[in-house]
C-alpha positions in Angstrom: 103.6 94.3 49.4 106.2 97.0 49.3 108.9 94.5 51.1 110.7 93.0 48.2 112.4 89.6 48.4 115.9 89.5 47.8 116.1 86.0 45.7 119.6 85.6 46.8 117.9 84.7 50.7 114.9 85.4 53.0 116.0 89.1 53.5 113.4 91.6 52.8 114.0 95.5 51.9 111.8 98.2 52.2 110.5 100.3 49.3 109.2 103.0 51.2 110.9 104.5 54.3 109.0 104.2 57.5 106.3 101.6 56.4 106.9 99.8 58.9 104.7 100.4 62.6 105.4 99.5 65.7 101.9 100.2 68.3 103.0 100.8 72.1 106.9 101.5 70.5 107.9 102.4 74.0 106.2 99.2 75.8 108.4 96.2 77.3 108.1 94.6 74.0 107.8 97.5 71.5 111.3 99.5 72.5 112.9 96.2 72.4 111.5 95.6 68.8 111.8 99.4 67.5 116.0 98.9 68.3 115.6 95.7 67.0 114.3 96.5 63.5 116.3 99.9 63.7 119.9 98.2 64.1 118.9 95.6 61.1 118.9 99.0 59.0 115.0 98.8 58.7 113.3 102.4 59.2 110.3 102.5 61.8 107.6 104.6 62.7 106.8 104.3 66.2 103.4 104.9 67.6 103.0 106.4 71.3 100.7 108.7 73.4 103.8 111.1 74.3 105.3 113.0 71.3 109.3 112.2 70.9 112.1 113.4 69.5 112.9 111.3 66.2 115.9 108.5 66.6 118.4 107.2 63.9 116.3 105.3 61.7 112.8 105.5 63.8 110.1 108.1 63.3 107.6 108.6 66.4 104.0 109.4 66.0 102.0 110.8 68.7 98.4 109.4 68.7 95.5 108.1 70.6 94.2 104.5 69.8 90.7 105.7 71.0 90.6 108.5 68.4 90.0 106.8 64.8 91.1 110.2 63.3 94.7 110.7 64.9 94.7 106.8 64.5 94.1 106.9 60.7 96.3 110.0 60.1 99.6 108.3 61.9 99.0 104.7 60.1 99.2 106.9 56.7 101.8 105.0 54.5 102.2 102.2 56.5 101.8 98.6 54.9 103.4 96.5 58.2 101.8 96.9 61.4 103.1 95.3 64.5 100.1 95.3 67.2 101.4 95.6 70.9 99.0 97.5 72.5 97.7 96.4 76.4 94.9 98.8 78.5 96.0 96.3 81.8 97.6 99.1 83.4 95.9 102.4 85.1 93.5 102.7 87.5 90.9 100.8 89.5 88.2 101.8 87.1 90.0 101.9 84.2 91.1 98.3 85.0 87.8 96.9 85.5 87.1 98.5 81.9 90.5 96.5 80.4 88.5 94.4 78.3 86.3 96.4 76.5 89.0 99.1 75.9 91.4 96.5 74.2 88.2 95.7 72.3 87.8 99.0 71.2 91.9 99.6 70.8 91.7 96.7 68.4 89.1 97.8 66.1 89.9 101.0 65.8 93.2 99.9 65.1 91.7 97.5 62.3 89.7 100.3 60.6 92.9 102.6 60.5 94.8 99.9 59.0 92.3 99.1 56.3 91.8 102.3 56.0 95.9 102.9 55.4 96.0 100.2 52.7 98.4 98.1 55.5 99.3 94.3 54.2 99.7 93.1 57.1 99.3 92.6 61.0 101.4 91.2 63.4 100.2 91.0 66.6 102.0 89.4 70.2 99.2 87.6 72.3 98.8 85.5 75.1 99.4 81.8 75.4 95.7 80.1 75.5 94.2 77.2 75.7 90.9 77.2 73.7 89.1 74.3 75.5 89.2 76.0 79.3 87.5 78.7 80.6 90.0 81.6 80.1 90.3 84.3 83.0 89.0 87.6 81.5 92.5 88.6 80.8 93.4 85.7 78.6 89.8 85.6 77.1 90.8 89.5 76.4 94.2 88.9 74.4 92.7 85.8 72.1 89.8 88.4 71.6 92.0 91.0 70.4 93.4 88.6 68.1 90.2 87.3 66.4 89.4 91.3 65.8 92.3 91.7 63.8 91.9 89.0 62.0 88.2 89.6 61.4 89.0 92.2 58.5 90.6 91.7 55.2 94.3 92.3 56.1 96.4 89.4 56.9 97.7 88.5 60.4 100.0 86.7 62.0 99.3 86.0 66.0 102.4 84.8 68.0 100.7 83.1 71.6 103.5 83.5 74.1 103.6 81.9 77.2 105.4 83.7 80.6 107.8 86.3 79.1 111.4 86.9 81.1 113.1 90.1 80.8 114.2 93.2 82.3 111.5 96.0 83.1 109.1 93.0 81.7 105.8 93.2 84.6 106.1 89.1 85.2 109.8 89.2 85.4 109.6 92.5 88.6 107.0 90.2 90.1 108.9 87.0 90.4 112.5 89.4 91.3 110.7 90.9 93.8 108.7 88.1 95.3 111.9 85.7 95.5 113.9 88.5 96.8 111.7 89.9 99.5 110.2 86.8 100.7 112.3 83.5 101.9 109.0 82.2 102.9 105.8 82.1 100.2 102.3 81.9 100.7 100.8 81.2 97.5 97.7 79.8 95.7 97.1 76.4 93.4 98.0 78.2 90.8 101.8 77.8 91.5 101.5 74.3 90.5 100.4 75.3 86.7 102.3 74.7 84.0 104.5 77.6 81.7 107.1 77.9 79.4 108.8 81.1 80.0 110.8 82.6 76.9 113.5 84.9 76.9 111.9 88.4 75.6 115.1 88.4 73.2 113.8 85.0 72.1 110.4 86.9 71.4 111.8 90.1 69.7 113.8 87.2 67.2 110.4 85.4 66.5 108.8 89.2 65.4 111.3 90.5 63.5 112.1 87.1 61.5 108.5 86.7 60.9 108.8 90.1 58.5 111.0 87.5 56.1 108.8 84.6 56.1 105.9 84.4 54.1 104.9 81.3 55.5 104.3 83.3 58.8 101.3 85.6 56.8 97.9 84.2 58.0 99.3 82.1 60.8 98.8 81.5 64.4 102.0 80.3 66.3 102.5 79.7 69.9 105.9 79.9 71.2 107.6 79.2 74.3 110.8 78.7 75.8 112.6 75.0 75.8 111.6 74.3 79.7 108.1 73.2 80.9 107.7 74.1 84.4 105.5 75.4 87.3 105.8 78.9 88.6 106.6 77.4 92.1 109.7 75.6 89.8 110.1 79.5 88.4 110.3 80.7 91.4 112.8 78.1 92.8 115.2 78.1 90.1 115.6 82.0 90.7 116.1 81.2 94.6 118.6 79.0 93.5 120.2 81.9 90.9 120.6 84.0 94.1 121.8 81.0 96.6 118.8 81.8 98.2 116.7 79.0 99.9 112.7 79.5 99.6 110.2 77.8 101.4 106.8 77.8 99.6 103.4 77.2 101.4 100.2 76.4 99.1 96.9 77.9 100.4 94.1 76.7 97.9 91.8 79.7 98.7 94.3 82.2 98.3 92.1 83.9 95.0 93.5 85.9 92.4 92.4 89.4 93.7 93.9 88.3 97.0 97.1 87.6 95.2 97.4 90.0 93.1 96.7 92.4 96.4 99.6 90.7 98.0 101.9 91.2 95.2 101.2 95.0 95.3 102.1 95.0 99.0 105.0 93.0 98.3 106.5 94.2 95.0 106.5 97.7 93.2 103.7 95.3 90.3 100.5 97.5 91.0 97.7 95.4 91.5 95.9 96.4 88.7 99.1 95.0 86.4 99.9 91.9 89.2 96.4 90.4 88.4 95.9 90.2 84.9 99.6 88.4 85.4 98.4 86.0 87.9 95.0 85.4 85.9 97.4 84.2 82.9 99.3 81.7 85.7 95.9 80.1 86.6 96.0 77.3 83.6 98.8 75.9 82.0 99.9 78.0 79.2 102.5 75.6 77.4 103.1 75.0 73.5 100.7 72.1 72.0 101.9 73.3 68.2 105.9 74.1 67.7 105.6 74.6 64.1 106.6 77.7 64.5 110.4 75.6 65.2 110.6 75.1 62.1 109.8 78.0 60.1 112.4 80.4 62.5 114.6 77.9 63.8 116.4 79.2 66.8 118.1 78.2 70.1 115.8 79.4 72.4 117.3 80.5 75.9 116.9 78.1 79.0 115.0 79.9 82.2 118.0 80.3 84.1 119.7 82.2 80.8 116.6 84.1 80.4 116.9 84.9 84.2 120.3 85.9 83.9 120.2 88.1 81.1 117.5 90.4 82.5 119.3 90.6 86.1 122.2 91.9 84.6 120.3 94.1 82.5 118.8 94.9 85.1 122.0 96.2 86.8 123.5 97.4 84.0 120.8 100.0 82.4 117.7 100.3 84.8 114.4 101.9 83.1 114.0 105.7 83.9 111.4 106.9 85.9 110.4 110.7 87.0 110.6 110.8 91.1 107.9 113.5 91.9 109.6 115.9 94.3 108.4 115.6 98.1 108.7 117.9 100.9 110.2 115.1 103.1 112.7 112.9 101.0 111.9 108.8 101.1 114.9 108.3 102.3 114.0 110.5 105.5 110.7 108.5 105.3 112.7 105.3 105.5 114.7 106.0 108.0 112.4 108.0 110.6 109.9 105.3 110.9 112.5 102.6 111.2 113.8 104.8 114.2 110.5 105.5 115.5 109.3 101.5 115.6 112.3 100.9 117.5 111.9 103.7 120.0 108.5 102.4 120.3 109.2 98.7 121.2 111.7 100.2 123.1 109.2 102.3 125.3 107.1 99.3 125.4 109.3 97.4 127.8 109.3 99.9 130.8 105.4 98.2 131.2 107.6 95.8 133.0 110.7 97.5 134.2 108.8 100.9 135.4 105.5 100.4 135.7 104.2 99.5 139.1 100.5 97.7 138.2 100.0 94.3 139.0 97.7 94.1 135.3 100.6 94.2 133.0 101.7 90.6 134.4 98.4 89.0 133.6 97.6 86.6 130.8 96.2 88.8 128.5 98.3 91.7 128.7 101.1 89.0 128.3 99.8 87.8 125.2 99.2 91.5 123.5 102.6 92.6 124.5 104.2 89.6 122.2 101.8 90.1 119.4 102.9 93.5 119.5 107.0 93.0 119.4 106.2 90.2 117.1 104.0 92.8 114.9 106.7 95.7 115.3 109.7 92.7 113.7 107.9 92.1 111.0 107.1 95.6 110.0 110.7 96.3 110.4 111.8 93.5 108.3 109.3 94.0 105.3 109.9 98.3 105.7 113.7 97.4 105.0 112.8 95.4 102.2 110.8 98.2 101.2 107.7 96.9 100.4 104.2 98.4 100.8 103.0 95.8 103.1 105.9 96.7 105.8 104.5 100.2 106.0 100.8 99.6 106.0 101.5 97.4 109.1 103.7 100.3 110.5 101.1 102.6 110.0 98.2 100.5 111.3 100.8 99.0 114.7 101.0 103.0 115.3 97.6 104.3 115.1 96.8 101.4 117.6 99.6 101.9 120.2 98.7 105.7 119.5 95.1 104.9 121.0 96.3 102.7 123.0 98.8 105.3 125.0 95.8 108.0 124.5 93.6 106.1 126.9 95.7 105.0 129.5 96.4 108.8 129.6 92.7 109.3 129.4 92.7 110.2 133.7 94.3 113.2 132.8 91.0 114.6 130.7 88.6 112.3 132.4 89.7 111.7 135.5 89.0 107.8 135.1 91.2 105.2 133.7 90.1 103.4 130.7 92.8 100.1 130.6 94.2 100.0 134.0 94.7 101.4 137.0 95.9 105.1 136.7 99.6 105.1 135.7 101.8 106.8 137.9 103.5 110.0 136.7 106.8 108.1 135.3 104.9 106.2 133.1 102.2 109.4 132.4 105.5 111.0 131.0 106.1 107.7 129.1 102.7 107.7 127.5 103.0 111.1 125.9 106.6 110.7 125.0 105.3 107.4 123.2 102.3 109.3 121.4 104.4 111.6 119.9 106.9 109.0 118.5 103.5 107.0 117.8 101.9 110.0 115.6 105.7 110.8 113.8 105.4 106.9 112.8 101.6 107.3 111.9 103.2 110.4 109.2 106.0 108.1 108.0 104.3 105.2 107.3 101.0 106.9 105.6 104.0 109.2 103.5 106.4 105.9 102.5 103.0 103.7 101.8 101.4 105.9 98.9 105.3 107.6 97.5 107.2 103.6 96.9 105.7 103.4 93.8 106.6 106.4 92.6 110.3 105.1 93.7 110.3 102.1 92.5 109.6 101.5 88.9 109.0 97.2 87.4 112.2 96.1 89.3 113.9 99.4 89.8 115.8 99.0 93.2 115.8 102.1 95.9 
């Protein structure tokens, strides 16, 4: 290799400036690695699908992994290749695809590398156990990692378990979760087993593993020094915030239904949320620490881990574009909030100016509270800004919008389709309600498909 040894200690320097690579440089992992290697006076080239402007000491290359020419042209020159390259995101369709596109990420990769002359591989996996039957996510990352290894250049596969940092998709999804919700519903698989580790414990593990030799070759699982559930996880960040959290276990809660949930719940899209939960399903705790004492470090407890990446959080939250909308979210947000309450407060002059015995029977009784009860909860999850608080809005208003439609059908009809005709007060009610009814029908379609575009891993409003 190019990387010389200094005999004096395990510090390596490079011959050649930029021979070092860094896949998916402007991923969770990979921006944290480029500065990493950058600010230990190393020189990078960066590979991403956007073109960028050059940095102090790092040199981007704009390529597509699915294009073996662009592929092969960028890995010119390089003789160290970190792999950190994921197709989770995107789509439905694209998603369903995940696995055979990070099949076909990682041998193209491969060929490019052989064909570069690179020395070496280092790729960040999954945690796995090899007995079970892995979910197709899991199954996907310890494929990627038997590709690479499959040709003649050595690698070295680090098998992390939960990873904990800022702008980091498991991280958003516990924030959000704990934060949003003071009461979970959540699957068996909050009883599993995981060792998160601080992302800053991960970036260590890569970059020390450039001046190791023992590392070339090897397969090391690491983890954090805490074995716990995710229900513990979840807990111990409750407890960060002084939050109490009461967690109910449904055992046929799947993991599409979960991972739906989450994207109602959080700004994790679905297609991201499940591959996450798919990795929670079996215990994903380290069975081989050798790794310890190779790159001896202090790894950072959960509640560190959790700390850091809160204030980090705080401190620098990721960039996102906000597409520009004709009505602001903000507007959004606080029209149909308005228009709820105007409706549950139109709903009570049923009983306060409304003159038919029907409103007082059972049945009626019963709809009227599981519609106050239906328009609290949108409320509550709509200020908590969560998907699922505005798809409830939306589908509470199209039904009182029906609703308030027929018992105003006499005036088209002639007949009355729920009751008795209403007198004229509460005809006047009726279309003063649709119209609120349809502005909250806009608002709530509007906010429901533009929070994502608002809210980025963990980004607050």
């Amino acid at each position: 290799m190019t990387l010389k040894q200094d005999p004096q200690s395990d510090y390596f320097s490079q011959s050649f400036p930029y021979s070092i690579m860094v896949s998916g440089a402007t991923g969770f992992i990979g921006s944290r690695l480029v500065s990493s290697l950058s600010s230990k006076g190393y020189t990078v080239t960066g590979l991403t699908r956007k073109k960028l402007d050059n940095t102090s000491n790092v040199k981007y290359v704009q390529a597509d992994v699915f294009d073996k020419d662009q592929l092969c042209q960028a890995m010119t020159g390089i003789e160290v290749a970190f792999y950190l390259l994921h197709s989770m995101e995107g789509n439905k369709e694209q998603w369903q695809e995940f696995a055979s596109r990070e099949r076909i990420q990682a041998q193209n990769f491969l060929h490019a590398a052989t064909m570069a002359g690179v020395k070496r591989i280092i790729y960040l996996g999954g945690l796995v156990n090899d007995s079970l039957d892995l979910s197709p996510h899991m199954r996907s990352r310890k494929e990627v990692g038997e590709i690479l290894a499959s040709g003649s250049i050595p690698v070295t596969e680090f098998r992390a378990s939960l990873i904990i940092g800022a702008q980091g998709g498991s991280y958003a999804m516990l924030r959000y979760l704990v934060e949003r919700l003071r009461v979970m519903v959540c699957p068996s698989w909050v009883k599993s087993l995981a060792q998160p580790i601080a992302v800053d414990d991960v970036i260590f593990y890569l970059v020390e593993s450039l001046t190791k030799n023992e590392t070339v070759g090897q397969i090391f699982e690491i983890g954090g020094p805490d074995k716990i559930t995710y229900e513990e996880l979840m807990r111990i960040y409750a407890a960060y915030l002084n939050k109490n959290l009461f967690v109910l276990q449904i055992p046929f809660l799947t993991t599409r239904l979960s991972s739906y949930w989450v994207d109602l719940i959080t700004p994790v899209k679905a297609s991201l949320a499940r591959p996450l939960i798919d990795s929670l399903v079996h215990d994903t705790v380290v069975t081989d620490d050798k790794i310890t004492k190779i790159i001896p470090l202090k790894l950072k407890s959960v509640r560190e881990s959790i700390d850091i990446a809160t204030k980090e959080m705080k401190s620098s939250p990721p960039k996102s574009e906000l597409k520009e909308e004709k009505t602001g979210f903000k507007i959004n947000q606080r029209v149909i909030q308005i228009s709820l309450f105007a409706l549950a407060i139109i709903g009570t002059s049923y009983y306060w100016l409304d003159d038919r015995p029907e409103v007082y029977q059972p049945l009626w009784l019963l709809g009227s509270f599981v519609w106050y009860v239906t328009i609290f909860m949108s409320i509550l999850f709509i200020r908590n800004k969560t998907r699922l608080g505005y798809f409830i809005a939306g589908i509470l208003s199209w039904i009182t919008l029906a609703f308030w439609l027929f018992d105003n059908s006499y005036v088209v009809f002639e007949t009355s389709l729920i009751a008795a005709q209403p007198n004229e007060m509460m005809t006047l009610r009726n279309f003063i309600g649709i119209l609120i009814a349809s502005i909250a029908v806009v608002s709530s379609h509007n906010l429901f498909h533009k929070v994502i575009d608002y809210q980025y891993k963990g980004r607050p409003l």
